[in-house]
C-alpha positions as MATLAB code, in Angstrom:
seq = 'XXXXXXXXXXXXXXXXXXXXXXXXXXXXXXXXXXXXXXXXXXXXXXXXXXXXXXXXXXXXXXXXXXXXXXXXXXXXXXXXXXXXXXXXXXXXXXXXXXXXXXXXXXXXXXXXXXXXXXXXXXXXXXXXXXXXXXXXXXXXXXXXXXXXXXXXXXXXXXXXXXXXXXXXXXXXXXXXXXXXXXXXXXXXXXXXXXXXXXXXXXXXXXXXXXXXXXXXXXXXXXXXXXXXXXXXXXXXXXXXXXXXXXXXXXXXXXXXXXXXXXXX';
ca = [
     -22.971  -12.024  -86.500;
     -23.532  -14.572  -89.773;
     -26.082  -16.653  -90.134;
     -24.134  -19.818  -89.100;
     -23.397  -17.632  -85.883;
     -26.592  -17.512  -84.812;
     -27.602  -21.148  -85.577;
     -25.139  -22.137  -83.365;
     -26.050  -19.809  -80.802;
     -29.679  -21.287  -80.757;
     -27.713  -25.052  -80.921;
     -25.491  -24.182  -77.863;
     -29.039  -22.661  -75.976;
     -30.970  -25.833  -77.199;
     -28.328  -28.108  -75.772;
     -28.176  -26.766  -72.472;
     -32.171  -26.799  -72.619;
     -32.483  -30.590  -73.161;
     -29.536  -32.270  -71.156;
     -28.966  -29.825  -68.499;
     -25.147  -28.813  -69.613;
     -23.118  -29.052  -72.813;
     -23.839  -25.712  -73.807;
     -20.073  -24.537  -73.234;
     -18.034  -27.776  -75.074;
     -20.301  -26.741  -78.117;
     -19.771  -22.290  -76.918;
     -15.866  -22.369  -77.022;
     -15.029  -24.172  -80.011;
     -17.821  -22.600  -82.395;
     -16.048  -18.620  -80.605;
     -12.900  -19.910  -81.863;
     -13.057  -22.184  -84.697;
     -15.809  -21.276  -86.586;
     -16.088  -17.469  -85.529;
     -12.314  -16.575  -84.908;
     -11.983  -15.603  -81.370;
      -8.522  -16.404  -79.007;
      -9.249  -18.948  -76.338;
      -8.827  -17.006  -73.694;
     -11.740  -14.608  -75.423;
     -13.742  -17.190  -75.818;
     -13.366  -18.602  -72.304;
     -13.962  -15.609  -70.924;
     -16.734  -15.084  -73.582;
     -18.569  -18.707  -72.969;
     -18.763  -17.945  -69.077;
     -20.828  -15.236  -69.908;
     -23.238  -16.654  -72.907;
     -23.771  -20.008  -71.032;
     -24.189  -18.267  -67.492;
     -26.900  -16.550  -68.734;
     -28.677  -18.645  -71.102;
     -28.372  -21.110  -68.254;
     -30.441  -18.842  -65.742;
     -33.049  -18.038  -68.250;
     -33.320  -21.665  -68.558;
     -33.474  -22.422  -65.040;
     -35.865  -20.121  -64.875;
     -38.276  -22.025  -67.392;
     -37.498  -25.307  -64.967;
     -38.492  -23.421  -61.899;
     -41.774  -22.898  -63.187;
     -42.499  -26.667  -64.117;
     -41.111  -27.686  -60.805;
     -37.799  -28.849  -62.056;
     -35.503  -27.087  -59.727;
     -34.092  -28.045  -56.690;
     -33.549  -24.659  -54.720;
     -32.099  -25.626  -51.507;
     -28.960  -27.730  -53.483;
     -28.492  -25.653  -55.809;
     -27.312  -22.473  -53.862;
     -25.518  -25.036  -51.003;
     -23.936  -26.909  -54.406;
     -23.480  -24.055  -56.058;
     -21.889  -21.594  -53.078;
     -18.924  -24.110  -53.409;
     -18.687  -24.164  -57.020;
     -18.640  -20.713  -57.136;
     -15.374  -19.986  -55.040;
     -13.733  -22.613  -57.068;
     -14.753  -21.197  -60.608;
     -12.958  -17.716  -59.086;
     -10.242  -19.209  -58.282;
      -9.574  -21.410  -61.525;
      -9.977  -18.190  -63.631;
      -7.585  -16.814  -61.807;
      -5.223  -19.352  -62.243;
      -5.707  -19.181  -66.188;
      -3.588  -16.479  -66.565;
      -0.594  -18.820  -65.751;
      -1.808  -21.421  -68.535;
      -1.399  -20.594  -72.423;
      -4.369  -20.388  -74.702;
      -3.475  -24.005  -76.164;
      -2.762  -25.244  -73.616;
      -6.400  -24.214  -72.192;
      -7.944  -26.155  -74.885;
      -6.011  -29.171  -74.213;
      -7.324  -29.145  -71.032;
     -11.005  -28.754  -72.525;
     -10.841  -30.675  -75.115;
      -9.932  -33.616  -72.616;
     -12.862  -32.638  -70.692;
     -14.865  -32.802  -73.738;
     -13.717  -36.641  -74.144;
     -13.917  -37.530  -70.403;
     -17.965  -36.198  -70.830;
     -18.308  -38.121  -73.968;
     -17.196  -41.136  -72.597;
     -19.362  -40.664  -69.550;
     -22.126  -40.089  -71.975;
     -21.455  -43.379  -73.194;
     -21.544  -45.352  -70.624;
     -25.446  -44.353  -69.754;
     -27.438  -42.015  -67.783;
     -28.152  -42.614  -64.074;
     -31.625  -43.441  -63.858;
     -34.320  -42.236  -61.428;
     -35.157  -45.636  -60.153;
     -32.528  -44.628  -56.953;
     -33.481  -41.157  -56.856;
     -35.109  -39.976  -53.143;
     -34.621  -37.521  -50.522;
     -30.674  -37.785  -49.101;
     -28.546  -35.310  -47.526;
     -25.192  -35.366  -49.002;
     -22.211  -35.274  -46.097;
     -21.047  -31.441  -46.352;
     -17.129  -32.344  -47.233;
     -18.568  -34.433  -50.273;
     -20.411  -31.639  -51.578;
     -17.987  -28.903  -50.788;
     -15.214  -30.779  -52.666;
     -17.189  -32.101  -55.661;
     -18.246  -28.388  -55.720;
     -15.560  -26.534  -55.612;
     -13.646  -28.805  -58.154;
     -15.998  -28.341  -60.787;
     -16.052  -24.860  -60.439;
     -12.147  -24.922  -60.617;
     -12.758  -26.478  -64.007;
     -15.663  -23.847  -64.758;
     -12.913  -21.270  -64.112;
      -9.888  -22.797  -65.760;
     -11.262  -23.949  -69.201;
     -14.644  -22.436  -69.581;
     -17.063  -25.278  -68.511;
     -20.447  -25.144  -66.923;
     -20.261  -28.597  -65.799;
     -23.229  -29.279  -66.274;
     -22.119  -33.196  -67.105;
     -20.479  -33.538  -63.684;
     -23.043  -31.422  -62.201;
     -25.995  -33.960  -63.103;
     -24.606  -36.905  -62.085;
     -23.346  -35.722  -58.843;
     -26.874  -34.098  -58.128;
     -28.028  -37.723  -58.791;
     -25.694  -39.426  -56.966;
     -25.006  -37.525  -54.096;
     -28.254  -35.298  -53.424;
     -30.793  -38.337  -54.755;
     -32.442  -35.637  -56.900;
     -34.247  -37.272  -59.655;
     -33.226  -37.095  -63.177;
     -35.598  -34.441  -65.192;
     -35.343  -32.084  -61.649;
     -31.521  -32.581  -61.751;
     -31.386  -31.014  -65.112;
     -32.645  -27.460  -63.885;
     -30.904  -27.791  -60.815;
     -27.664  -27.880  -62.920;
     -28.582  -25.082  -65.053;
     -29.197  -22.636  -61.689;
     -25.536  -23.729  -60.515;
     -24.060  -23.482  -63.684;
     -25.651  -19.550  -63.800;
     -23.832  -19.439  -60.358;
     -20.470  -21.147  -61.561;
     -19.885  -19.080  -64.522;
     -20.711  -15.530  -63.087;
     -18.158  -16.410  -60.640;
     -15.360  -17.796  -63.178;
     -16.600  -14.523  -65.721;
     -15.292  -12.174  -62.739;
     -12.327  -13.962  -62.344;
     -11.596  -13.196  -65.690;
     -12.601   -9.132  -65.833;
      -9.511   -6.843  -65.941;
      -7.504   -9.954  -67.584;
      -8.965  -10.571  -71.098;
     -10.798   -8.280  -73.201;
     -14.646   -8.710  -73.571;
     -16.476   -8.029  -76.937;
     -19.981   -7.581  -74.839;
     -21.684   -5.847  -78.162;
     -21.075   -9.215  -79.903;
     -21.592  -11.296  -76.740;
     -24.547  -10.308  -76.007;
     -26.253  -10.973  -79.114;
     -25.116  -14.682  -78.988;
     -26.677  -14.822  -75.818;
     -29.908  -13.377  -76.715;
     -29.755  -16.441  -79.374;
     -28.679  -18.663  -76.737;
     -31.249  -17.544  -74.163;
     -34.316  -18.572  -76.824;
     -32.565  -21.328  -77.782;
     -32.581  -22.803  -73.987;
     -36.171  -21.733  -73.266;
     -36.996  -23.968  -76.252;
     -34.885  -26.978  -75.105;
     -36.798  -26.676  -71.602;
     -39.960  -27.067  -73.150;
     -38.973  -29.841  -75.270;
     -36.975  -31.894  -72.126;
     -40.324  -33.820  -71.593;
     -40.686  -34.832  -75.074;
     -37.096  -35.440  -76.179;
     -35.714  -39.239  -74.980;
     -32.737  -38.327  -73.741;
     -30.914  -41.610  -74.038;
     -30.930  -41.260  -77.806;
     -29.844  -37.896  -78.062;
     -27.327  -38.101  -75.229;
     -25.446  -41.103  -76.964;
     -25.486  -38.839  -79.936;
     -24.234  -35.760  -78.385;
     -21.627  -37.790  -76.940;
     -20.273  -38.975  -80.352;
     -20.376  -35.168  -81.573;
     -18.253  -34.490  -77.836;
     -15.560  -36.974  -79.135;
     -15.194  -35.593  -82.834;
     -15.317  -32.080  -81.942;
     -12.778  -33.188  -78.695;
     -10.432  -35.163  -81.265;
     -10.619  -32.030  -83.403;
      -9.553  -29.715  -80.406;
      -6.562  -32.064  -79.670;
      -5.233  -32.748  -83.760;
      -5.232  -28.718  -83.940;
      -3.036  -28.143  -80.208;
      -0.642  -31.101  -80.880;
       1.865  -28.574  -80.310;
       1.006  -27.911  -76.898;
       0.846  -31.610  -75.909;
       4.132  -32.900  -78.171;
       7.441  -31.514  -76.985;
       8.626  -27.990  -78.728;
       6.278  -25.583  -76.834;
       2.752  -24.654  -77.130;
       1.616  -24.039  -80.328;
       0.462  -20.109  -80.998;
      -2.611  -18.762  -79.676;
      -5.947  -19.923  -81.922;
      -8.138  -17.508  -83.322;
      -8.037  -13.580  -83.370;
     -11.120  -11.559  -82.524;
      -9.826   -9.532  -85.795;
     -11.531  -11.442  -87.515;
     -14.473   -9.167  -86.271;
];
């Protein structure tokens, strides 16, 4: 892996340290813009890089008391049957067309971004009514599975909104659920698109110190300011998604499948 290729690994690790998701908008376009993969290899590939970056990072949030255990595995349980099933159902979507789909997402996050962060001034104890949580759930996970995103972006705000869990603890709850979500959507994906692991897991190893960093940093970082900037990356890099799949959006057919892992 290049030099660049491991910068961005530690930027996608770093991301998902400091705001609780992002780390797969930034995974799937660097696999197959910058470092040539197909995007159903990198899909498949960002599940598995993000899943476990995001446990490691958990991990450092669990120790400063910035996980919520009991939502995350009742959250996550949900999310994780629909990240199975939306990787299953990528195999009936083209590659473009995938990153249509994700590259939309990457907007809709931006734009959410944009908007402002849900403070903790309403945060305390609430229990969520099941069907709410099983739906919100199970949706993003479909999404985890279909396009290759964590969620962490719908994740935290719906932690917020509909558990009451405060900000800073919502952002290592969402890293636990989003280790959940993409193991599931990964399996989905086993058997239908081949797996570089080799190269995989060296991003990840990247990744992983990249997140461990970002979780020490959360309580020093205002995350206002670099949200709003994140978001402004999320709707260049999204733009940039959509220009280069026009095909698959205008009429005429997709356009062909981006990136090769040849190039490796």
């Amino acid at each position: 892996m290049t030099a660049l290729g491991l910068a961005l690994a530690a930027l996608v690790g770093l991301t998902l340290g400091l705001l609780g998701g992002g780390g797969s908008v930034l995974t799937v376009p660097i696999l197959v813009y910058v470092l040539g993969f197909g995007a159903k290899q990198a899909i498949a590939m960002s599940l598995g890089v993000v899943g476990t970056a995001s446990l490691f990072g958990s991990l450092a949030h669990w120790r400063s008391g910035n996980v919520d255990l009991r939502t995350a595995f009742s959250f996550g349980a949900f999310a994780m049957c629909g990240a199975f099933l939306g990787a299953r159902l990528a195999a009936f979507v083209s590659g473009p067309a995938q990153l249509v789909a994700f590259a939309v997402v990457m907007v809709l996050a931006a734009l959410s971004m944009l908007r402002g962060r849900v403070g903790e001034a309403d945060a305390g104890p609430r229990t969520p009514p099941l069907l709410t949580l099983a739906m919100v759930g199970a949706g993003v996970g479909a999404l985890t599975g279909l396009v290759g995103v964590g969620g962490g972006f719908m994740i935290v705000p719906a932690l917020v909104l509909l558990a009451r869990v405060p900000m800073r603890q919502a952002v290592g709850t969402s890293l636990l659920v989003i280790a959940m979500n993409s193991a599931a959507g990964l399996s989905g994906y086993l058997g239908k698109v081949e797996v570089p692991w080799g190269f995989m897991a060296a991003f990840t190893a990247v990744a992983v110190g990249g997140i461990v960093v970002g979780a020490r940093l959360v309580r020093h970082v205002p995350q206002a300011a670099l949200k709003r900037g994140f978001a402004v990356f999320l709707l260049v890099v999204g733009g940039f998604i959509l220009f280069q799949n026009r095909e698959a959006i205008l009429p005429g057919g997709p356009a062909p499948e981006t990136g090769t892992a040849a190039a490796h």
